[in-house]
C-alpha positions, 0 to 999 in steps of 0.5 A: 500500500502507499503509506499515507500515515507517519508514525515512530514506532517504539519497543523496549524489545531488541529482538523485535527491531532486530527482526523487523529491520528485516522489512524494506521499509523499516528503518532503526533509529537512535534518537527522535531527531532521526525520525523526520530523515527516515520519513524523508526515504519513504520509510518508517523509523523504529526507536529502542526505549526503556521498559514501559517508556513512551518516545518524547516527542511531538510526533505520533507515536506507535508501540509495536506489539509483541505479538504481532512480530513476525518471528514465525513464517505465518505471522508475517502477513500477520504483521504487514496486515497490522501495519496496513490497519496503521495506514503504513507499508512496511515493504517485504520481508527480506529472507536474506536470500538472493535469486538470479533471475536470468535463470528463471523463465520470462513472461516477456520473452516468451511474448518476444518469441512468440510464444513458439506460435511462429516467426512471423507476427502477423500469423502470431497475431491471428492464433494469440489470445488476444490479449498477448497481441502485439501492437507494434514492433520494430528492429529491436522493440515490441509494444504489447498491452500491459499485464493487468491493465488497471486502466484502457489505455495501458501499453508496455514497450519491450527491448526484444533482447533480454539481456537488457535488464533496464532502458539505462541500460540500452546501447546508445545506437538503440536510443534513437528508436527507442526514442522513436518508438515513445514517440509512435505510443504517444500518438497512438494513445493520445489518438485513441484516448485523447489524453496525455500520456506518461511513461515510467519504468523500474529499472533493474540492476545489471546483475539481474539479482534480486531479493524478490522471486518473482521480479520481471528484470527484462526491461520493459517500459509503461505507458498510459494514457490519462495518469500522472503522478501528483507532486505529492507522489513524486516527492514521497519517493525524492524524485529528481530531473534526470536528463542521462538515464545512464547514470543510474545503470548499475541501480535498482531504479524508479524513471518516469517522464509526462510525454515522450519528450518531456522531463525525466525524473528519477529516483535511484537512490538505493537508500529510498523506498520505492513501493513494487509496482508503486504507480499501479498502487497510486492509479488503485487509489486515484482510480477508486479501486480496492487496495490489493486490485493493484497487483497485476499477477493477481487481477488481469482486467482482461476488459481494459485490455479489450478495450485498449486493443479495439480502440487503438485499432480505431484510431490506426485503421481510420486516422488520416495522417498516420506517419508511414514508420507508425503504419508500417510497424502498426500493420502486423496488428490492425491487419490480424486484428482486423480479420478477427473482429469479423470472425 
């Protein structure tokens, strides 16, 4: 969840900060005056008292029961559900374990290489639910609708290459299509939907080690139409103007941007918490939505998806002034998709 309340916690109990700085989100401090810098890294900060003391201070104060520390396996979400009831996240449990996600299988290149359909992605497109279409591709990128939209109007651009872990680390003779290609997405939502579009991205290490089984670490970039990010938003995570994405390449990494040429900003400070998935769980609460429908292994709104495929359809099968790059990396989709609305 997105923490919308700021507490200082407090124990006299060791063993309870010793276990609960294994959550992202949980910082220990020494004294009060710490507190307002760990708030600043979108975290909550934890302080060791006396027996039956209460922290002097002015700021609201929480005591971690002992009950709901997680010392056995199932009283973790026990705790993450307490932390939710308190309004804050506490981010994931850290086992200590690294996985080395270039070892696991990969839902993006799977969608690359065709899910072993054929080579050929108008033939693709034709026997593909229709959900795993692709809407354009180029030398060296595809745009495919995103996992569980959670609102019409959302596409992920995609590096064909796996070995590209995030978009800072792109090759710089890739840049001026990659360019293009955010240009080309821009003009289909905005066509179809009549609304701005923003593009962000959570970059991945070049290791491709990560604390969470299952990371996606292929690079893939968002883009939706009709969102951004409040300053309120952009503030809680110190995002900053990042002209060169490539200095955050060796980084873990959260970029975002308001349209295909405008400002990056980026946060690529390791010691700032940045929720997974964090936009997505911004869109559930502007959006109205429950909390937990964020998530997009657990909810795939295949009717935004729907949605999304059959309205850019429209724009690209009757707009006038489409340019001949868009039509040319458009057609292995409105041609496929087209014979199949008939169907």
């Amino acid at each position: 969840m997105i923490t919308t309340k700021r507490w200082l916690l407090y124990t006299s109990n060791e063993s309870i900060i010793c276990e609960l700085e294994k959550f992202e989100a949980v910082k220990r401090v020494h004294d009060v005056s710490e507190v307002e810098e760990v708030w600043k890294l979108n975290k909550t900060p934890i302080l060791k008292t006396d027996a039956g003391c209460v922290p002097n201070t002015t700021f609201d104060v929480l005591e971690v029961p002992f009950y709901k520390v997680p010392f056995g396996e199932g009283q973790k979400k026990e705790f993450t559900l307490w932390c939710y009831s308190m309004e804050f996240e506490p981010g994931e449990y850290r086992e200590g374990i690294e996985y080395d996600t270039r070892t696991e299988s990969c839902v993006l290149c799977s969608l690359v290489g065709h899910k072993a359909i054929s080579s050929n992605t108008i033939i693709y497109n034709s026997d593909v639910r229709m959900e795993d279409m692709i809407l354009y591709e180029s030398s060296n990128f595809i745009v495919v609708p995103e996992l569980g939209s959670i609102k019409p109007g959302y596409l992920m651009i995609v590096p064909k290459q796996h070995e590209f872990l995030s978009m800072a680390q792109l090759p710089s003779l890739y840049l001026g299509e990659y360019e293009q290609v955010c240009e080309d997405v821009e003009i289909m939502l905005e066509g179809a939907f009549h609304e701005k579009v923003t593009f962000f991205e959570h970059g991945s290490s070049p290791s491709g080690r990560t604390s969470h089984k299952k990371s996606i670490v292929h690079a893939h970039v968002h883009a939706v139409a009709g969102f951004v990010l409040k300053d309120y938003y952009l503030k809680m995570i110190q995002m900053q103007p990042c002209p060169d994405l490539s200095v955050a390449k060796d980084t873990h990494y959260f970029a975002y941007k308001e349209g295909a040429h405008g400002q990056r900003l980026c946060c690529y400070d390791d010691n700032v918490y940045v929720q997974r998935q964090f936009p997505r769980q911004v869109m559930a609460i502007e959006l109205g939505y429950d909390p937990e429908l964020y998530n997009w292994r657990t909810t795939a709104f295949k009717e935004h998806i729907m949605t999304t495929l059959y309205r850019i359809y429209k724009y690209l099968s009757t707009s006038p002034s489409l340019s001949y790059r868009l039509k040319d990396r458009t057609k292995c989709f409105v041609l496929p998709y087209k014979d199949r609305m008939k169907k």
